[in-house]
Every structure is written in C-alpha cells, then in structure tokens.
TIVO-199551 format. One record per residue (C-alpha): residue number from 1; residue in one letter; chain; x, y, z. Coordinates in nm, 4 decimals. Example, Ala and Ser with C-alpha at 12.3 -4.5 7.8 and 13.67 -1.06 7.14 Angstrom:
   pos   code   unit         c1         c2         c3
     1      a      A     1.2300    -0.4500     0.7800
     2      s      A     1.3670    -0.1060     0.7140
This chain:
   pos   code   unit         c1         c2         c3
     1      x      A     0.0000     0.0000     0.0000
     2      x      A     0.1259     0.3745    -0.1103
     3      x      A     0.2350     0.5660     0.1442
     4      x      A     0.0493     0.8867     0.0720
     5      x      A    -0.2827     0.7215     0.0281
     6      x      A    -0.2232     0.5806     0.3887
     7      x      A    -0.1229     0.9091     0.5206
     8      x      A    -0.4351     1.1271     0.3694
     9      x      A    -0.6740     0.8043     0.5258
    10      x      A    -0.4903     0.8370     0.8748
    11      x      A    -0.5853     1.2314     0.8726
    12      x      A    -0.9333     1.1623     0.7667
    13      x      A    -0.9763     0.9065     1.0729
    14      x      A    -0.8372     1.1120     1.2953
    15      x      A    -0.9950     1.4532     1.2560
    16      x      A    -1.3655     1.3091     1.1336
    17      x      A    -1.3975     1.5523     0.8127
    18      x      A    -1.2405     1.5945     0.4482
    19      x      A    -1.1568     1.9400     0.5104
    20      x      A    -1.0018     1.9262     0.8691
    21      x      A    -0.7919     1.6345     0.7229
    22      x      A    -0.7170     1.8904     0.4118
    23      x      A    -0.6456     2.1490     0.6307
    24      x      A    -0.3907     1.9197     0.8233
    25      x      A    -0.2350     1.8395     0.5343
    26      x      A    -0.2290     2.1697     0.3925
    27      x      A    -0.3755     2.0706     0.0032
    28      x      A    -0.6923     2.0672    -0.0980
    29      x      A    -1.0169     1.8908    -0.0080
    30      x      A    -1.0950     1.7597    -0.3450
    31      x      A    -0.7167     1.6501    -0.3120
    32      x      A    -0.8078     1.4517     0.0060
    33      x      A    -1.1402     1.3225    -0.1292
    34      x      A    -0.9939     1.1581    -0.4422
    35      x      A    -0.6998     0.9871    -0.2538
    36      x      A    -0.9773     0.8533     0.0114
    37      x      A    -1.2154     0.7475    -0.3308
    38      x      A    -0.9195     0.6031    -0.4865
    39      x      A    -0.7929     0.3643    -0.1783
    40      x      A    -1.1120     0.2522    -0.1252
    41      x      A    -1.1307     0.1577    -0.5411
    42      x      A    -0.7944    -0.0319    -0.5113
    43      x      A    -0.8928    -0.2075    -0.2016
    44      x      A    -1.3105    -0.2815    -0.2920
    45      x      A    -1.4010    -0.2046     0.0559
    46      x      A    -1.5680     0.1372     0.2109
    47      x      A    -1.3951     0.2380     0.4257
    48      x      A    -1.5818     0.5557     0.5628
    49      x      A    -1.9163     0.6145     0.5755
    50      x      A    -2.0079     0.9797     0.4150
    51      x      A    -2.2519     1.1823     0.6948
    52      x      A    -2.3373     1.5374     0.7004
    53      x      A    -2.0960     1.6174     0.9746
    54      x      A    -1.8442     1.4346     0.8868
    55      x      A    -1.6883     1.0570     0.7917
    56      x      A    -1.7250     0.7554     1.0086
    57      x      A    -1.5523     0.5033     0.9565
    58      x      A    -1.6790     0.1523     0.8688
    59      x      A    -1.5540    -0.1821     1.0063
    60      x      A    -1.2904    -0.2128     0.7244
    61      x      A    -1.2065     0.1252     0.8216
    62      x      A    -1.1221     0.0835     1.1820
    63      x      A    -0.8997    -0.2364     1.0957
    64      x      A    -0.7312    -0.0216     0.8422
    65      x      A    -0.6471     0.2241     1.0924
    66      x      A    -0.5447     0.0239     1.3689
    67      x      A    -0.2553    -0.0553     1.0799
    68      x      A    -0.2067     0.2826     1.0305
    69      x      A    -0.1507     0.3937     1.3807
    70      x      A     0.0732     0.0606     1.4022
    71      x      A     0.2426     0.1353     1.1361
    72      x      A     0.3496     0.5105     1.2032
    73      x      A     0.4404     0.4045     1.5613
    74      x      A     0.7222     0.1443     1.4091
    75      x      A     0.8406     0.4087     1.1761
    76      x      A     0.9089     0.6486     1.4593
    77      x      A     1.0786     0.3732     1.6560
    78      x      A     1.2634     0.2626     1.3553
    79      x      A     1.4331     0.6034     1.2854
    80      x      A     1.5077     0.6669     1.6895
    81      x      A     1.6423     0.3551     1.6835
    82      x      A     1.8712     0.4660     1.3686
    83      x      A     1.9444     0.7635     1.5564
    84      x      A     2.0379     0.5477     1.9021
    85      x      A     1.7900     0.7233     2.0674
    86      x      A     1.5512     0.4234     2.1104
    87      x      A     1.7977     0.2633     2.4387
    88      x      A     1.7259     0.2191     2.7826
    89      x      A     1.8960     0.5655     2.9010
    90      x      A     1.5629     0.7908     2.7690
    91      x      A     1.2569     0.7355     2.6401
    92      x      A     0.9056     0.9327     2.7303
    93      x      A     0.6192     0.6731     2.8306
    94      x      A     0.2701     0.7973     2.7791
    95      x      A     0.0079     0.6424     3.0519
    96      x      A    -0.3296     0.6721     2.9950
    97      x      A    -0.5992     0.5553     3.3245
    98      x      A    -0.8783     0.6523     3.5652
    99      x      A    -0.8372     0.8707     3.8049
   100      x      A    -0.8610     0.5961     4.0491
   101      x      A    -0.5320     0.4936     3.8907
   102      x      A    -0.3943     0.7934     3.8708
   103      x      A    -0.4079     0.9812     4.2599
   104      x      A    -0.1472     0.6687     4.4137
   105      x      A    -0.1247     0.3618     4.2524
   106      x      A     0.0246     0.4638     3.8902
   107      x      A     0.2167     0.7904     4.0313
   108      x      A     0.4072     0.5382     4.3011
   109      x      A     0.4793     0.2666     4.0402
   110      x      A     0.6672     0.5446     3.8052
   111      x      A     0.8959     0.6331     4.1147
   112      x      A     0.9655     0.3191     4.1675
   113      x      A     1.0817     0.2457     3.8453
   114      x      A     1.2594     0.5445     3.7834
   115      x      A     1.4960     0.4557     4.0519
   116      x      A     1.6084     0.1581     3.8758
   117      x      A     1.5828     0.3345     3.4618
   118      x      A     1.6687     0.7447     3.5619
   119      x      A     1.6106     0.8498     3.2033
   120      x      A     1.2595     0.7179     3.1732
   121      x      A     1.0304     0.9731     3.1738
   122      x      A     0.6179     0.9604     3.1902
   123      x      A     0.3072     1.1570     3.0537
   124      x      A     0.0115     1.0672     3.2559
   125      x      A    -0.3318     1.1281     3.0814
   126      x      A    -0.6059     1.1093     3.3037
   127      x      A    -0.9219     1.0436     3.1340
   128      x      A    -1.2266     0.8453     3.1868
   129      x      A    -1.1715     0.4606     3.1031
   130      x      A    -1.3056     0.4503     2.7629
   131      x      A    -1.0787     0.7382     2.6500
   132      x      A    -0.7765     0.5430     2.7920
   133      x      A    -0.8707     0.2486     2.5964
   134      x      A    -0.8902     0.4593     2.2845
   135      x      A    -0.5856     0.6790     2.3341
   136      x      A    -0.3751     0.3577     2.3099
   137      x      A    -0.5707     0.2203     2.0175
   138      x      A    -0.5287     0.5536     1.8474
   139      x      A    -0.1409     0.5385     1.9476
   140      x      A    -0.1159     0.8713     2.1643
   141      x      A    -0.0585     0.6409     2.5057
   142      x      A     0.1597     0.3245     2.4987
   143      x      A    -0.0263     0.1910     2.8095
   144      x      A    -0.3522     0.2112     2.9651
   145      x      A    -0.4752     0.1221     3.2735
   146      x      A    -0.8271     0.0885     3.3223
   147      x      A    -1.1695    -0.0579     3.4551
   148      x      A    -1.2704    -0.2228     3.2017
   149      x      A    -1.6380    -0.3837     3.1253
   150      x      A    -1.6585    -0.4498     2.7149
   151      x      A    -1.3645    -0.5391     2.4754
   152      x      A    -1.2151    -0.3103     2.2315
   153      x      A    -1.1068    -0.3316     1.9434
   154      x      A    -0.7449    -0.3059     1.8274
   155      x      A    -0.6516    -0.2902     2.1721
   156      x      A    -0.4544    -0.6071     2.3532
   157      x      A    -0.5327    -0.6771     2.7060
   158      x      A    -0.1510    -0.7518     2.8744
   159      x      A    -0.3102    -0.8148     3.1867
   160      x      A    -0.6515    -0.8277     3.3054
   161      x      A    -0.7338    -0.8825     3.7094
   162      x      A    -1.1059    -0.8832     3.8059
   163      x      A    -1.1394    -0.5684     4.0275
   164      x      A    -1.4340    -0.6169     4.2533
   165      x      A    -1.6091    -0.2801     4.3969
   166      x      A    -1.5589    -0.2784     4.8145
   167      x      A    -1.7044    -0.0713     5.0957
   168      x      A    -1.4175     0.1960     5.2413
   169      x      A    -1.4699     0.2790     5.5559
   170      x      A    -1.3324     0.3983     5.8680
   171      x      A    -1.1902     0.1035     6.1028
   172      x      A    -1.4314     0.2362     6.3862
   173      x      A    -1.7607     0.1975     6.1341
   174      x      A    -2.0528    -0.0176     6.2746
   175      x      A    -1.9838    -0.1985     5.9328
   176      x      A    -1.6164    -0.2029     6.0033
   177      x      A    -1.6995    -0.6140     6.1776
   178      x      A    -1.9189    -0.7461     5.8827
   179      x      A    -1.7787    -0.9946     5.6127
   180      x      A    -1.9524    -0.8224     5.3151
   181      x      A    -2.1969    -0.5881     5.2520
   182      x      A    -2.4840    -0.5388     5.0009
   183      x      A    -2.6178    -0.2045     4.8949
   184      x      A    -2.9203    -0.2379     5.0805
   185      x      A    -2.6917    -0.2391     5.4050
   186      x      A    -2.4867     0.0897     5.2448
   187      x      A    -2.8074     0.2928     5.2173
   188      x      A    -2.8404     0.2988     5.6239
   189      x      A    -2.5262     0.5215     5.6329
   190      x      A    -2.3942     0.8177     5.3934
   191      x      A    -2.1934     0.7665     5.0607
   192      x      A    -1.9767     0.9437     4.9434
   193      x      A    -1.9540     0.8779     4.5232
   194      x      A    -1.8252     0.9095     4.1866
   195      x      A    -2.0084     1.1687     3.9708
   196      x      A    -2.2332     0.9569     3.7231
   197      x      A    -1.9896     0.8405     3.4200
   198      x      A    -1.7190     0.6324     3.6127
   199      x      A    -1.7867     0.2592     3.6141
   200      x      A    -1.8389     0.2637     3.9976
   201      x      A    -2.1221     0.4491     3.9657
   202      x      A    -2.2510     0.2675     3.7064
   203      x      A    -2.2347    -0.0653     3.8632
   204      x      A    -2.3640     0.0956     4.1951
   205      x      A    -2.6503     0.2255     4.0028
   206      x      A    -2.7566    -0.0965     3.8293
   207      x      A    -2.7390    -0.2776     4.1834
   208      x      A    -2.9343    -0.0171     4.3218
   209      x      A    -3.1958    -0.0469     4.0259
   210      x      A    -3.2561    -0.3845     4.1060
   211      x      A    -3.3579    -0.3717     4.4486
   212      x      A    -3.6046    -0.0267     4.3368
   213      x      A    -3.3995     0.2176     4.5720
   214      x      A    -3.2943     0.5393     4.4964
   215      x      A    -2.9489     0.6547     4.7229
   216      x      A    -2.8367     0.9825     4.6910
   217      x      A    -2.5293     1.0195     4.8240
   218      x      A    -2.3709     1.3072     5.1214
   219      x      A    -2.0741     1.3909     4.8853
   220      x      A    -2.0345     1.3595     4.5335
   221      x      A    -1.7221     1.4426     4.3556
   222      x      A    -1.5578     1.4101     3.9834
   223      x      A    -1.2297     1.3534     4.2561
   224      x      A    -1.1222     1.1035     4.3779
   225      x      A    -0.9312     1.3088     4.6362
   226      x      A    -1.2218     1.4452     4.7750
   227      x      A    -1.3977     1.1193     4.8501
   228      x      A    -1.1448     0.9719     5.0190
   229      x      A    -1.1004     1.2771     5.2571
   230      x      A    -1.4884     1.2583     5.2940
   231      x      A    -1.4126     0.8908     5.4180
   232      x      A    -1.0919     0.9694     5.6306
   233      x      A    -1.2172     1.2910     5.8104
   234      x      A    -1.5352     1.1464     5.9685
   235      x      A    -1.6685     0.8142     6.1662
   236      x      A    -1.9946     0.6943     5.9211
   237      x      A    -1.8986     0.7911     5.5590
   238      x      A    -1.8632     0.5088     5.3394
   239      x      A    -1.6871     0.5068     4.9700
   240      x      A    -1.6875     0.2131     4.7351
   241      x      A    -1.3464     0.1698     4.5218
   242      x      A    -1.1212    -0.1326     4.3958
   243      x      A    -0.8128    -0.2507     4.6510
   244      x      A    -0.5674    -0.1358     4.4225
   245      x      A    -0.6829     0.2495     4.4379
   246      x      A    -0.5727     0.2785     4.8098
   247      x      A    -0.3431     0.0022     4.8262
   248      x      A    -0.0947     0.2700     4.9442
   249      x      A    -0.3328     0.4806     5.1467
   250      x      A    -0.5944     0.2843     5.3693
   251      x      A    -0.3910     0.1135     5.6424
   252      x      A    -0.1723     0.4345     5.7169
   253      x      A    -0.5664     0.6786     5.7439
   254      x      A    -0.6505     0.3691     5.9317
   255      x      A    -0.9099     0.2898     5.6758
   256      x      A    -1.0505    -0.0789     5.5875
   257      x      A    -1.2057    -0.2182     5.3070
   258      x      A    -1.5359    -0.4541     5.2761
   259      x      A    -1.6342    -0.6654     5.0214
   260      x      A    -1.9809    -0.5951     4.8392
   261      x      A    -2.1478    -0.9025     4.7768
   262      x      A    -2.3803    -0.7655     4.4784
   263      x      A    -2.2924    -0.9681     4.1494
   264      x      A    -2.3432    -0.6295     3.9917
   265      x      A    -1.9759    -0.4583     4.1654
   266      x      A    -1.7995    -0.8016     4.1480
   267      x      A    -1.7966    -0.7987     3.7383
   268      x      A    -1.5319    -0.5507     3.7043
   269      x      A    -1.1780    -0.6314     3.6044
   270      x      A    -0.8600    -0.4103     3.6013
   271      x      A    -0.6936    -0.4119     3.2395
   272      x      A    -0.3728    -0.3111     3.1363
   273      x      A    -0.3977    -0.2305     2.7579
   274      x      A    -0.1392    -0.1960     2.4705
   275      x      A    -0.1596    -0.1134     2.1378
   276      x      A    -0.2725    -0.4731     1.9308
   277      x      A     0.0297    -0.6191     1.7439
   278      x      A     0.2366    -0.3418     1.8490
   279      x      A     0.6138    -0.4225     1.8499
   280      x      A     0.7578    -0.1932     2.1988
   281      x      A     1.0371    -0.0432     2.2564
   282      x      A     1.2769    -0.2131     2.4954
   283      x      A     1.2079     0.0316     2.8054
   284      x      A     0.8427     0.0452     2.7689
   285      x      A     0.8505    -0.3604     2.7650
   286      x      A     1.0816    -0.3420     3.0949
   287      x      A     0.7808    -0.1264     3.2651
   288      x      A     0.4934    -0.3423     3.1369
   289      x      A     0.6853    -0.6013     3.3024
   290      x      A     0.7503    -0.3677     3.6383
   291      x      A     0.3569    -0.2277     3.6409
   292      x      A     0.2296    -0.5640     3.5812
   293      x      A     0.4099    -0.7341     3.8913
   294      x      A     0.3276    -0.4287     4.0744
   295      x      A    -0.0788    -0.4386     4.0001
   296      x      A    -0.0582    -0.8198     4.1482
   297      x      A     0.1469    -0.7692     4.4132
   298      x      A    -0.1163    -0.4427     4.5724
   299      x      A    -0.3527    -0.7354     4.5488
   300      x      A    -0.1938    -0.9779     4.7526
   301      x      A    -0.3594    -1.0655     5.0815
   302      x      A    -0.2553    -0.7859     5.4173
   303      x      A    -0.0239    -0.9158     5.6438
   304      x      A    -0.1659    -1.0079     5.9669
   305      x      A    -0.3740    -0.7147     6.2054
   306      x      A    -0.3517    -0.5175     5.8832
   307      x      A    -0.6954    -0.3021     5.8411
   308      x      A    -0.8706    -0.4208     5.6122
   309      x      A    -1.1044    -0.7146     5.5659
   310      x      A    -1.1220    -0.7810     5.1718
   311      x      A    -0.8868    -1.1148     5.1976
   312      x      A    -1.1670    -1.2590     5.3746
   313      x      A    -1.3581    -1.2671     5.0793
   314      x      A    -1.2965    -1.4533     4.7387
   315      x      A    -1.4192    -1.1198     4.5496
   316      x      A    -1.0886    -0.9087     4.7708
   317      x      A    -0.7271    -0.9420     4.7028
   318      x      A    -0.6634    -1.2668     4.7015
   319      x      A    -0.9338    -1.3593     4.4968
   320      x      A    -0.8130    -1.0744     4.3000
   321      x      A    -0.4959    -1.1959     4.2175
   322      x      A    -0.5956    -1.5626     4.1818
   323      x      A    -0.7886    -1.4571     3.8799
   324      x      A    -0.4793    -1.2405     3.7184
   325      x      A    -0.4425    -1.3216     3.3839
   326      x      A    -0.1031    -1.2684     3.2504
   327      x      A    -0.1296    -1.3414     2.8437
   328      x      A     0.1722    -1.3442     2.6352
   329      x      A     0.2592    -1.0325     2.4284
C-alpha cells in the first residue's frame, strides 16, 4: 500500500472531516477526497461512511487504521532507533488511566521504576476509562490502565485482574466487623460517590436499580481526592473503590475495606492495555513487566492485624490476584 494514500486516510480518521484532514495536510479537499475514493477503489471495501458532519468510519475502516496507527508508531521507533535514541537511558512513556489509577497507585509505580531506569520519563493522561482504551488504540498512550467492562477493538489486554467494587470505611464503622456488605446495608449510612460516568457508579446504580432504591449520596465528587477525605475525616462515611486504588493509602488513614457481595460490583476487572500487534520499545517492555508485577502484588492478601477485611472474601485481594491473567505479548 502507497504511502500517501495511507497518510491522507490516517488524517481523515483522525480529525472526522475531508476538510479538517485537508487542512492538516495543507492541500486541498478535493485533493483529500480523491486519494480517500481512490484507496477505497484499489482495495473494494468502504472504508468511511459519508454523513453530514463528517466521515465515520466503517468496520474495514477501523482495521485499516489500527494498521495505520501501528504502522506510524514502528516508523518512529525505527528512525530513533537509527538515531540510538531508542535505548534504555531515555525514552518518554505515555500512561493513559482513571483517576482511580492515577491519585497513588500509577504515580508510586513510576517512582519506583525510575529509581532503577533514571532516564525514563512519563506523561500521565487522566481520562475516563473509555478514552484510555482509545488513546492507546489511536497510538497517543503506549499503556492504559483501566476498569474495564466491554472489549475493544485493536486494543490487547496484557493483563486483566477482576477488580471487585468494596465498601471503604473507617476502622471504627458499625460496618467495620461485617464480612460483606450489600447495597441495601450501604443505604443505612452516607456515601460518598463518583459523579455519574465512572464505572463505579454505574455498577452501583444498576445494583441499586434492582432492588427499586434510589441513594443519593452526602458527597459527590468528579475527585477522587475528595472522597477519600470525605471517608478519612469522619466516623460513618462510606466510599466504594477497587483494593488497588488505596493500596498505598488505607492502612496508614486507618481505613478498611469490605467486600460488596452484589454480582453487579464483582464484574469488574482491572486491564492493562497496549496497542494490538504493536512491536515496543525495549524500556516500555521493561515497565509493562515492572507495572504488571506491581498491580498483582497491591492485590496480595494484608499481612496479619492489617486493616482491612477484603482477603476474607474470594471477590478481595486474594481472589483478586488468583484470577490475574497474565497473556503473552
């Protein structure tokens, strides 16, 4: 396949229009339009379907793209490499999560590896977990991790660890003794949530669906931040999150987690995502490696008179890291 053909169809998936893609390329739109008619001649597939505000691409179309983001991602390795820039002394590695991900777990991990690889550096994108998926499919991030309920396409899972939904609470909570918890228990005391949007909420509104009630929460925040303090600064306030958001945080604030028992926030699983068939460079490998023996190891069960109570349950850590699912890149 031509280059330039490939390179006017890449701008036209990217931007969503003829003339943004024109614009990009700085020629003209009937320029665009003919190389986009003419690929899709040569190859007998549509690619893109034509819509008044804009082009959407068709299922031939996204499999065609996921080359062309592959294939512009080995080119820019290929000359760095040519250049001996592509070694383990520097190299920039683009994250892309949650924010669940991003206030201790992912922000620790990069320290932690930086100590052993100085020159690695990271951009962290923090977006919601569908955008993460797609900024690695799309090639902007070389790694997501994220909450994850549907495949995607074009994306390979490295690792995939179910993530069950738990009850955080303060050690001295009248919950604090109970094995599990369901969200008809939760609605007795007040919650502290995820604006609607993050898959927390989602799954806590489905469960909540299904027994008819209607919870509206004390505190309600797009931060994560906030709903932890809500949890640490008083006695009743209960948050739901996954063990490995405050893997780091809950036994020093003397905080505890409790499984939920609803099937609804035990479906979850923690992914971490790469770019399918994409060949890495050597330093992002060696922190694939790191991140994924760091995600198990947050999940392994507290040593003993730690606070928390999720390794009494099959749905907390060790559950949790039973069901990791390392699969070969």
């Amino acid at each position: 396949m031509h280059d330039l053909p490939l390179r006017y169809f890449h701008s036209v998936a990217r931007t969503g229009s003829l003339s943004a893609a024109a614009e990009e390329l700085h020629v003209a739109v009937s320029a665009v339009s003919r190389q986009i008619s003419n690929l899709e001649e040569n190859l007998g597939l549509q690619l893109f379907e034509r819509k008044p505000r804009g082009m959407q691409l068709t299922e031939p179309g996204e499999v065609l793209l996921a080359y062309a983001n592959r294939n512009q991602l080995e080119v820019r390795n290929v000359i760095a490499e040519m250049r001996g820039l592509n070694t383990l002394q520097q190299h920039t590695i683009t994250l892309a999560c949650p924010e669940g991900m991003a206030w201790e777990f992912l922000p620790r991990v990069c320290a932690q590896f930086r100590a052993f690889h100085p020159g690695a550096s990271f951009d962290l994108q923090v977006v919601d977990a569908a955008r993460a998926s797609q900024l690695v499919k799309d090639g902007v991030a070389d790694i997501a991790l994220t909450f994850s309920l549907t495949p995607t396409l074009g994306v390979e899972i490295s690792l995939s660890c179910d993530s069950p939904i738990s009850a955080l609470m303060p050690v001295s909570h009248p919950l604090a003794s109970s094995e599990s918890l369901t969200v008809q228990e939760l609605a007795q005391y007040p919650l502290a949530l995820p604006h609607t949007g993050s898959t927390i909420r989602y799954l806590f509104d489905i469960a909540c669906n299904l027994h008819s009630m209607n919870i509206v929460p004390a505190y309600a925040s797009h931060s994560l931040g906030a709903i932890y303090n809500a949890v640490r600064h008083s006695t009743d306030v209960i948050a739901l999150c996954g063990a490995a958001t405050v893997s780091g945080t809950a036994a020093r604030d003397n905080l505890l987690l409790v499984p939920m028992s609803d099937p609804q926030l035990r479906q979850r699983s923690l992914q971490v995502q790469i770019m399918a068939g994409r060949k890495l460079p050597v330093l992002i490998r060696y922190f694939l490696s790191f991140l994924e023996e760091q995600l198990v190891s947050v999940s392994q069960p507290p040593e003993p008179d730690t606070p928390t109570r999720s390794s009494r349950s099959k749905s907390g850590p060790s559950g949790f890291l039973r069901n990791a699912r390392i699969r070969a890149r």
